[in-house]
N, CA, C and O atoms as a GROMACS GRO file, in nm:
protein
  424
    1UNK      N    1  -3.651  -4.439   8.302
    1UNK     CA    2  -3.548  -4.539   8.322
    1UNK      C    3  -3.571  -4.614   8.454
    1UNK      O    4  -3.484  -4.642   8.536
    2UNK      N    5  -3.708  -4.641   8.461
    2UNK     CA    6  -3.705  -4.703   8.570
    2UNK      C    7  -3.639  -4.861   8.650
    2UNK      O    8  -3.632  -4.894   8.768
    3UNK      N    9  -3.587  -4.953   8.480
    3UNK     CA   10  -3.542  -5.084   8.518
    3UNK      C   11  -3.417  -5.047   8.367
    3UNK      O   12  -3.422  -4.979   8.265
    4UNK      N   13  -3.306  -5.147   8.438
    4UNK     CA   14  -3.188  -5.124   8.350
    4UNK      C   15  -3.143  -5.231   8.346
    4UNK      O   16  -3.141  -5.273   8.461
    5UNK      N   17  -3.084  -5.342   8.241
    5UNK     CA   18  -3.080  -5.427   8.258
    5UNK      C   19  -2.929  -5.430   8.253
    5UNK      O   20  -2.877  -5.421   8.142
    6UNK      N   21  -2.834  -5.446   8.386
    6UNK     CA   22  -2.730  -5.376   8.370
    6UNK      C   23  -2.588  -5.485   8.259
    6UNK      O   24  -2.471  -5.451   8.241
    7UNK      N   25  -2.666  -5.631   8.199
    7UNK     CA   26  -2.586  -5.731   8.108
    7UNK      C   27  -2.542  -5.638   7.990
    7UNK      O   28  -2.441  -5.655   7.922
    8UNK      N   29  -2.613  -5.563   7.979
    8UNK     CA   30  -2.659  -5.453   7.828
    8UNK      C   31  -2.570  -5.375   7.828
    8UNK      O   32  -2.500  -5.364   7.727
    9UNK      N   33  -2.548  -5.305   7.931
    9UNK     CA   34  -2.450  -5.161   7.966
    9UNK      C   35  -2.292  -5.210   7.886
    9UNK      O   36  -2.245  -5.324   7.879
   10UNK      N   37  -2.241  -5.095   7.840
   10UNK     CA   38  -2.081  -5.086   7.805
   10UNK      C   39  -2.006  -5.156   7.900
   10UNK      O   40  -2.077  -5.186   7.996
   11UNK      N   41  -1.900  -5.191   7.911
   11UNK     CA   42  -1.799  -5.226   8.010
   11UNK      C   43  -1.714  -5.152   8.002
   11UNK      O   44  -1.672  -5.119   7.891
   12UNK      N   45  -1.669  -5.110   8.104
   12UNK     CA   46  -1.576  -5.007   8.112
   12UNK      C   47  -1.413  -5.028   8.172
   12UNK      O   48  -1.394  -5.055   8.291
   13UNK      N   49  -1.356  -5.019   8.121
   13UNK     CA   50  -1.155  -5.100   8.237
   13UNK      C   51  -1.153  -4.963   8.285
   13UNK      O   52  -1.106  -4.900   8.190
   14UNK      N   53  -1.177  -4.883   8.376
   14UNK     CA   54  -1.122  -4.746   8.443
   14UNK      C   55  -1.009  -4.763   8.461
   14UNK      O   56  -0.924  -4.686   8.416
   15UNK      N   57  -0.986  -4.856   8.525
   15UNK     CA   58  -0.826  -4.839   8.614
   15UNK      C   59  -0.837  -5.029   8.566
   15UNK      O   60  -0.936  -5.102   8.558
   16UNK      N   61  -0.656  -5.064   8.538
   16UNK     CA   62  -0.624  -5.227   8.510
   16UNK      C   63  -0.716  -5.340   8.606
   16UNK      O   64  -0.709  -5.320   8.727
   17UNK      N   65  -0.788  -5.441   8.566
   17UNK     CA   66  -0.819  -5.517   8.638
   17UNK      C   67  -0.999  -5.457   8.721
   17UNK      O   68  -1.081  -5.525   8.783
   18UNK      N   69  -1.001  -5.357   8.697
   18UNK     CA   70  -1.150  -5.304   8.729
   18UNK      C   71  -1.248  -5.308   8.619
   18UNK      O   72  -1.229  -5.206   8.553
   19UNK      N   73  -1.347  -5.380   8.566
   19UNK     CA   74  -1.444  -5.370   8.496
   19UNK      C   75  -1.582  -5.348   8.531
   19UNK      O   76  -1.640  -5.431   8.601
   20UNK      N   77  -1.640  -5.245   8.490
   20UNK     CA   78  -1.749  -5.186   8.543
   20UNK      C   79  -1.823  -5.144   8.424
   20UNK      O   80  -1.788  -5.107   8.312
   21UNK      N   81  -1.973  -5.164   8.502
   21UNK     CA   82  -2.064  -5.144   8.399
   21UNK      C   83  -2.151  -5.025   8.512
   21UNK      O   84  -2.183  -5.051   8.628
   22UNK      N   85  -2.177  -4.894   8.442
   22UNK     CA   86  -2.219  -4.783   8.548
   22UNK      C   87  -2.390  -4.735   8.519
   22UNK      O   88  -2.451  -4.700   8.418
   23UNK      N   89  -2.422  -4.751   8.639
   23UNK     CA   90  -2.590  -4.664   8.625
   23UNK      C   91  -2.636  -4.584   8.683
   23UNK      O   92  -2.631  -4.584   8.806
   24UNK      N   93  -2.696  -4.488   8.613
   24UNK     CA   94  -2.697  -4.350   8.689
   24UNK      C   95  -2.831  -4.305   8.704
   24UNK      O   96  -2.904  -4.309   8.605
   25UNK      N   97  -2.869  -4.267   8.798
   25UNK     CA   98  -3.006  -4.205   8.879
   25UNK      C   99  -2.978  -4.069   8.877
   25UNK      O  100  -2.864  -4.036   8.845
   26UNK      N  101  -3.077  -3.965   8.912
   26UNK     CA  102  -3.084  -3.807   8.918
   26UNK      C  103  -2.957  -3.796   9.014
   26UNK      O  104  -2.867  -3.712   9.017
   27UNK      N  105  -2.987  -3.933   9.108
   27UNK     CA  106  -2.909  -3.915   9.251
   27UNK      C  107  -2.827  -3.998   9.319
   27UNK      O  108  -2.775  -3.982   9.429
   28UNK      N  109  -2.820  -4.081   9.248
   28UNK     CA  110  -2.689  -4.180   9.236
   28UNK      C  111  -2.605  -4.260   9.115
   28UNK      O  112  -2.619  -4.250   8.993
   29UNK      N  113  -2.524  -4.331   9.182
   29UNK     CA  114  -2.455  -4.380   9.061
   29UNK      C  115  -2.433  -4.535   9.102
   29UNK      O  116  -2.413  -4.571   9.218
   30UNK      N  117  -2.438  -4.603   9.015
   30UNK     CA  118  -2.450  -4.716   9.075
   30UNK      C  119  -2.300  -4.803   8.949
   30UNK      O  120  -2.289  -4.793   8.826
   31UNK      N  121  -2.200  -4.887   9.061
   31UNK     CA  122  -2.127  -4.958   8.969
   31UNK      C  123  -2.158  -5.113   9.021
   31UNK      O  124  -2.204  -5.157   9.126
   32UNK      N  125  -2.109  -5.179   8.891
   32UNK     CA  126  -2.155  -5.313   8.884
   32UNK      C  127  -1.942  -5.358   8.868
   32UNK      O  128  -1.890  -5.323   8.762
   33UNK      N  129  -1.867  -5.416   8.956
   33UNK     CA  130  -1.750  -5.438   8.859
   33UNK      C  131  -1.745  -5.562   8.884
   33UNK      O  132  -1.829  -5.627   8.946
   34UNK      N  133  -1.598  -5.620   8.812
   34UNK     CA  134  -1.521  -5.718   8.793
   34UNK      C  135  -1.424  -5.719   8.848
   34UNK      O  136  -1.357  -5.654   8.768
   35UNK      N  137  -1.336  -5.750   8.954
   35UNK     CA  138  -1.222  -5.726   8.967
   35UNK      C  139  -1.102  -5.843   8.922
   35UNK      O  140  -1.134  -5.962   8.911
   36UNK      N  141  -0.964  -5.796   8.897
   36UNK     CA  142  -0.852  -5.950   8.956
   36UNK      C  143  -0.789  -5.920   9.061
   36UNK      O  144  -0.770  -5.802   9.093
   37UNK      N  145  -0.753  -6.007   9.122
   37UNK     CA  146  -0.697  -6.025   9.232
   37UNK      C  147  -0.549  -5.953   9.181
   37UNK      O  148  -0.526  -5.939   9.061
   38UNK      N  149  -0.478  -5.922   9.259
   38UNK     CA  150  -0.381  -5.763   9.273
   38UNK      C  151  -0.394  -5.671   9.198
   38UNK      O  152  -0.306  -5.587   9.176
   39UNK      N  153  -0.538  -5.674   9.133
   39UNK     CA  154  -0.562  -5.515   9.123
   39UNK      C  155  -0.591  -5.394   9.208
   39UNK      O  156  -0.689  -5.398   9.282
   40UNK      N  157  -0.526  -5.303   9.205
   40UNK     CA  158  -0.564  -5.144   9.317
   40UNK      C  159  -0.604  -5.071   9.284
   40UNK      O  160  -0.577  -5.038   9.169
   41UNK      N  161  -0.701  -4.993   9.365
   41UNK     CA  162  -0.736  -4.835   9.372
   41UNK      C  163  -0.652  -4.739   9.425
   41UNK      O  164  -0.647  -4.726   9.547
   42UNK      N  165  -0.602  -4.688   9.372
   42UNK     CA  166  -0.494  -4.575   9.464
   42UNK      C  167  -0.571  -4.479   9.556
   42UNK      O  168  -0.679  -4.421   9.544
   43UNK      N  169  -0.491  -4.481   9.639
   43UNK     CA  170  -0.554  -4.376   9.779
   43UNK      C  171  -0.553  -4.259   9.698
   43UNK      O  172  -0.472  -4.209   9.620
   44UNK      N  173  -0.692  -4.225   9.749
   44UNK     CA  174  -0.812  -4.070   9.658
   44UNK      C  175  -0.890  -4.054   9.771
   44UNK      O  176  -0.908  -4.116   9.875
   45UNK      N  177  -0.925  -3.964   9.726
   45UNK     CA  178  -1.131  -3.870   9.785
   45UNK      C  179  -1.170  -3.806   9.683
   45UNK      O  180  -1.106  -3.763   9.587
   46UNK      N  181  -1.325  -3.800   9.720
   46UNK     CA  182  -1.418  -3.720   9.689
   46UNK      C  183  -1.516  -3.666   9.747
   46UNK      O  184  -1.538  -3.681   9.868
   47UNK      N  185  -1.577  -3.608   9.681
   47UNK     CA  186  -1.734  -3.544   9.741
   47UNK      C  187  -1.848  -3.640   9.773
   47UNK      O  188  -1.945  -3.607   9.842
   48UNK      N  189  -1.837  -3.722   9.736
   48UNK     CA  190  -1.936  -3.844   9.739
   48UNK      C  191  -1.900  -3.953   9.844
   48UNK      O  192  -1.788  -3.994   9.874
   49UNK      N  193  -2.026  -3.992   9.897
   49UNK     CA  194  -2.007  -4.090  10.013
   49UNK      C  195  -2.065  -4.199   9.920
   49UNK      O  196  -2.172  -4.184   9.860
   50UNK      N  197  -1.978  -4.323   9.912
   50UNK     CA  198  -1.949  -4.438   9.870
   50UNK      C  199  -1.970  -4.551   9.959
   50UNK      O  200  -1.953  -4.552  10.081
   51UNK      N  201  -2.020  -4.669   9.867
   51UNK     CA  202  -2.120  -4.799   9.935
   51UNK      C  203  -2.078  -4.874   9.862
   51UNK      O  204  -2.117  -4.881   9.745
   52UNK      N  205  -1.925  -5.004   9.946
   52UNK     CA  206  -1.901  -5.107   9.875
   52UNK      C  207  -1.953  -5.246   9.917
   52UNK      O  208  -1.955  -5.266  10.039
   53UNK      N  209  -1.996  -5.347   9.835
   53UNK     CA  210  -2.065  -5.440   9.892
   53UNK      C  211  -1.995  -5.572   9.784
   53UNK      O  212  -2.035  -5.595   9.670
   54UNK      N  213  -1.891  -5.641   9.851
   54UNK     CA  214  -1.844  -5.742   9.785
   54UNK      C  215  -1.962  -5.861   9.750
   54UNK      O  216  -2.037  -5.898   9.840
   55UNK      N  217  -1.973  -5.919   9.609
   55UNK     CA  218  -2.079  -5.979   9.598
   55UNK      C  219  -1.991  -6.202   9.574
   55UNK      O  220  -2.043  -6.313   9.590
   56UNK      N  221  -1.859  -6.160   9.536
   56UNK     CA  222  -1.777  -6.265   9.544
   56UNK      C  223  -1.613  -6.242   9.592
   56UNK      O  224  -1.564  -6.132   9.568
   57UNK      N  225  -1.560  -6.307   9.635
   57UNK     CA  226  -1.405  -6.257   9.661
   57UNK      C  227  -1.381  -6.205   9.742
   57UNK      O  228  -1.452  -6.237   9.838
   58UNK      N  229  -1.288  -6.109   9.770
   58UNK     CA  230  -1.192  -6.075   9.926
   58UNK      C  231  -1.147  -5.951   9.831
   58UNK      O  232  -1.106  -5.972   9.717
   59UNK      N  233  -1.156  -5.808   9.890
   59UNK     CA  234  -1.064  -5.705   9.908
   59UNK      C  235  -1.019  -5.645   9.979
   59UNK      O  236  -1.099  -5.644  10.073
   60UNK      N  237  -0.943  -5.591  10.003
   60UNK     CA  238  -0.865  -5.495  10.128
   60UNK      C  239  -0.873  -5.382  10.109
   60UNK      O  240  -0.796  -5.328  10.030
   61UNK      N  241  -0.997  -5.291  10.197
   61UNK     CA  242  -1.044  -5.142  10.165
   61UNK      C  243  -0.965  -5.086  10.280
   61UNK      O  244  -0.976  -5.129  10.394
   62UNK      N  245  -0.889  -4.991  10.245
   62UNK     CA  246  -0.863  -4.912  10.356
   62UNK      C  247  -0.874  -4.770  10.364
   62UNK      O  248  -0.813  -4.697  10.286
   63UNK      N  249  -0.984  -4.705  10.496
   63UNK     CA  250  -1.051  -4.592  10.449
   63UNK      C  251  -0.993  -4.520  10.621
   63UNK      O  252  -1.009  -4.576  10.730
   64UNK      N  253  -0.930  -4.395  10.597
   64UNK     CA  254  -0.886  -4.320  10.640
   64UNK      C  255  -0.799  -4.398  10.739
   64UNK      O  256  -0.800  -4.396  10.862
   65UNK      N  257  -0.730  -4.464  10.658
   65UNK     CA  258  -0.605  -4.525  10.748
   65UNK      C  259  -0.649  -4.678  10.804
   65UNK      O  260  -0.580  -4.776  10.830
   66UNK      N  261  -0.734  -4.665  10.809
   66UNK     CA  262  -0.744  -4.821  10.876
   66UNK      C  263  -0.773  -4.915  10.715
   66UNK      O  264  -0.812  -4.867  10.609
   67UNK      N  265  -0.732  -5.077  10.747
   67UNK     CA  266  -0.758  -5.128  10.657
   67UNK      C  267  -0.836  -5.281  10.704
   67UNK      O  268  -0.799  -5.347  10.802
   68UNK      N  269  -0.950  -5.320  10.613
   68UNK     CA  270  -1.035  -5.440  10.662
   68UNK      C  271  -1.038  -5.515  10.562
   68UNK      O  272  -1.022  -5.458  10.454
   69UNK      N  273  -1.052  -5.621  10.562
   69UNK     CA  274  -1.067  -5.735  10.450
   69UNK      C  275  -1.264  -5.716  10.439
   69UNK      O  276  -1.353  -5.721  10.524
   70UNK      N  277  -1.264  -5.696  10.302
   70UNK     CA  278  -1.417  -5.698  10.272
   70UNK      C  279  -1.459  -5.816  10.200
   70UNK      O  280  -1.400  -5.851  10.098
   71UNK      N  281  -1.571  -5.889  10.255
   71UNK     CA  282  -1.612  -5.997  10.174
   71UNK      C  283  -1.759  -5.990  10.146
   71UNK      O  284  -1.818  -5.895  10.196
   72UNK      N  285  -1.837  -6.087  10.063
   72UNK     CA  286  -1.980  -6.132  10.083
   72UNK      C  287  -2.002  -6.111  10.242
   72UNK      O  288  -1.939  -6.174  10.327
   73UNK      N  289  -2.085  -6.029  10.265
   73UNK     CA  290  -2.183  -6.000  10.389
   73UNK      C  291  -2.123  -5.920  10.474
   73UNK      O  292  -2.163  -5.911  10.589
   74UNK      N  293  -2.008  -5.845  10.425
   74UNK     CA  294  -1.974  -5.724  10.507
   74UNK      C  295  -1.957  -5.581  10.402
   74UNK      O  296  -1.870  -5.577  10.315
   75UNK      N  297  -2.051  -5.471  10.428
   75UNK     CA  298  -2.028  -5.352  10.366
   75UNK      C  299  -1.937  -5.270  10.420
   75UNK      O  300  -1.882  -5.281  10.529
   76UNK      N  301  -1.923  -5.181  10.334
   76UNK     CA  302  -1.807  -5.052  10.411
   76UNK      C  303  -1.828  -4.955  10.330
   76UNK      O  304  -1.810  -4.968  10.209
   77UNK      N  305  -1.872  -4.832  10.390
   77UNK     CA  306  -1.927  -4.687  10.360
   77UNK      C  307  -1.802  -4.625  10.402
   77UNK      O  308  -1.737  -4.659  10.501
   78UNK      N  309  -1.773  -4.526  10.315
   78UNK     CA  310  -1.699  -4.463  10.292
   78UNK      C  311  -1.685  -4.329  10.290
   78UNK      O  312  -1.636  -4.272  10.192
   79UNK      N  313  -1.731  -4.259  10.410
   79UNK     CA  314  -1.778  -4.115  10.379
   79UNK      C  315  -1.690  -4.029  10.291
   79UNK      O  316  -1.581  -4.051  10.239
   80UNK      N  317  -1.764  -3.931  10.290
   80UNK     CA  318  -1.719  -3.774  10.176
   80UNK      C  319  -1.617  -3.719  10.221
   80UNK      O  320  -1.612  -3.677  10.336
   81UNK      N  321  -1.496  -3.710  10.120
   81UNK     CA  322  -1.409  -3.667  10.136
   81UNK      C  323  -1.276  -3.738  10.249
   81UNK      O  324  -1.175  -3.688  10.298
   82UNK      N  325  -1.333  -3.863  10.257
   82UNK     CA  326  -1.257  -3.965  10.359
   82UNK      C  327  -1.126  -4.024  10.230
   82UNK      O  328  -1.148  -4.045  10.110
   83UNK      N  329  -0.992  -4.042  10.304
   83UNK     CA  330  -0.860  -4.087  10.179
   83UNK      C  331  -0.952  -4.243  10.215
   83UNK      O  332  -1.025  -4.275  10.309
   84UNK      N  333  -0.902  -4.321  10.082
   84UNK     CA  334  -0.936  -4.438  10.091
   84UNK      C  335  -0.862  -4.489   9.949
   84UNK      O  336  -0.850  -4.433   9.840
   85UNK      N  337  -0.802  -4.664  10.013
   85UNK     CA  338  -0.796  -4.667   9.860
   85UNK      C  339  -0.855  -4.926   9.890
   85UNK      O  340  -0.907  -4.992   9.980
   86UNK      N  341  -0.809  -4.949   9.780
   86UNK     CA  342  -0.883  -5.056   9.753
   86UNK      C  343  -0.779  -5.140   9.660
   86UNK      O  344  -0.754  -5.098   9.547
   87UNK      N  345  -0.703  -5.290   9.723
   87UNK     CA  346  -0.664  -5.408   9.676
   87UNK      C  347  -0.734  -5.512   9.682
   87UNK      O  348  -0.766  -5.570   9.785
   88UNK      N  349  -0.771  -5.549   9.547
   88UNK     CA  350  -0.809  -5.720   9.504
   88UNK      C  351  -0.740  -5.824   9.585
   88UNK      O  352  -0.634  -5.861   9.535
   89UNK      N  353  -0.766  -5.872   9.678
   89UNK     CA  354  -0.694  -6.013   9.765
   89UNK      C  355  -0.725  -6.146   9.636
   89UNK      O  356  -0.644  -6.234   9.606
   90UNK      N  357  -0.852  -6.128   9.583
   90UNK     CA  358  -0.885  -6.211   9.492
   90UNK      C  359  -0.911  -6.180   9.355
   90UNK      O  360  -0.861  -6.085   9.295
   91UNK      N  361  -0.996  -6.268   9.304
   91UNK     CA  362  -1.086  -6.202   9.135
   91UNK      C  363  -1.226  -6.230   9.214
   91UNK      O  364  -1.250  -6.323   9.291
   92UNK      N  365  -1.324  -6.109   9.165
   92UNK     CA  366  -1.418  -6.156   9.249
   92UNK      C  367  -1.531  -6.029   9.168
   92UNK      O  368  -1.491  -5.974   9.065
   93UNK      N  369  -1.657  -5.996   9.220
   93UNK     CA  370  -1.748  -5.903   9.202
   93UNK      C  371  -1.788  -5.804   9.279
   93UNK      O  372  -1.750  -5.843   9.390
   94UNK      N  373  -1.828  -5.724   9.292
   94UNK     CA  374  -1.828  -5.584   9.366
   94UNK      C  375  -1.970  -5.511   9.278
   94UNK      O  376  -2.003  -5.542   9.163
   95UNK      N  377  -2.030  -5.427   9.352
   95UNK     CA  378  -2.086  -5.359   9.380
   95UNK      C  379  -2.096  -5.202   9.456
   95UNK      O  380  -2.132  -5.198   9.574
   96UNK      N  381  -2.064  -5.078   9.386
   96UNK     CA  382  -2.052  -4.981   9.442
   96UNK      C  383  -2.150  -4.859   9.447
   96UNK      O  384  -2.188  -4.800   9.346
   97UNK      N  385  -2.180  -4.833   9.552
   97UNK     CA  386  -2.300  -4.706   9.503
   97UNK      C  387  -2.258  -4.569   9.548
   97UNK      O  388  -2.246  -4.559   9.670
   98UNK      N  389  -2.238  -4.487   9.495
   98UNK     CA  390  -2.217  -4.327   9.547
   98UNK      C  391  -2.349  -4.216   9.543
   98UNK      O  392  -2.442  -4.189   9.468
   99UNK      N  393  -2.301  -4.179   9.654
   99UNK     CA  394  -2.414  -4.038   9.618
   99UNK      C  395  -2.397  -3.923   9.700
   99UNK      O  396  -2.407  -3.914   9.823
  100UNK      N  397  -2.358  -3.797   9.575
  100UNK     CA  398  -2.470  -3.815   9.482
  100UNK      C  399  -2.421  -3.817   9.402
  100UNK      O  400  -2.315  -3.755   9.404
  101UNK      N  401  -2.466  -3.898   9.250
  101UNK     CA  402  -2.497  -3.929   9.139
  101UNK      C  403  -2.338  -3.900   9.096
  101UNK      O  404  -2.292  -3.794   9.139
  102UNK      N  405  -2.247  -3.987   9.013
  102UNK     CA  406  -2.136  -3.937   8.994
  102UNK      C  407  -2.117  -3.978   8.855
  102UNK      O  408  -2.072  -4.088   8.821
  103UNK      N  409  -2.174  -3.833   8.733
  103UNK     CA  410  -2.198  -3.891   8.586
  103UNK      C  411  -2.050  -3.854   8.550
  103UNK      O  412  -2.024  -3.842   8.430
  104UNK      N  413  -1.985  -3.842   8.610
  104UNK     CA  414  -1.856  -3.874   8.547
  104UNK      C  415  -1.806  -4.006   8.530
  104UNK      O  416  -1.700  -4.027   8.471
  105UNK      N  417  -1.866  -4.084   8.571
  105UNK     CA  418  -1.812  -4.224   8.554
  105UNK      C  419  -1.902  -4.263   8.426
  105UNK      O  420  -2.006  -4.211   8.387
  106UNK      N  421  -1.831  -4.368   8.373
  106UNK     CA  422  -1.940  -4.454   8.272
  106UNK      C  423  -1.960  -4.383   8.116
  106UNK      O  424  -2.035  -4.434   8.034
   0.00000   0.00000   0.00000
């Protein structure tokens, strides 16, 4: 599985307003989403340290209490086991990578 063409993949609604298409490595997981604007992630953790990279739009990540507006050309890592949660300011695209590998998604 070395190339995935991720147009192909299922779409997935996890949570209202999140659409994601998921790819998975031995050792990561890779999401592709969709968001709308006032959609949320409810404040969670996990075991996995998480890599969000807005590719269009504005969200408001807030990871262990603090909160930043994320756009095109700013990332935000999310370490393991850090509370964090995530509002749509806009409709926009996203990009998330965890690791390691989280085949529970998708």
């Amino acid at each position: 599985m070395p190339f995935v063409d991720t147009n192909r993949l299922k779409v997935i609604e996890r949570l209202q307003g999140w659409k994601g298409r998921y790819v998975h490595s031995p050792n990561m997981t890779l999401a592709h989403y969709e968001f709308a604007a006032g959609s949320t992630i409810h404040e969670h953790f996990h075991p996995e340290e998480e890599v969000y990279e807005v590719i269009e739009g504005e969200l408001e990540l807030t990871i262990d209490g603090k909160a930043e507006i994320v756009r095109p050309g700013i990332v935000a890592i999310v370490p393991a086991n850090t509370r964090h949660s995530v509002k749509a300011l806009t409709d926009g695209r996203l990009i998330v990578v965890d690791h390691p590998a989280r085949p529970d998604f998708g």
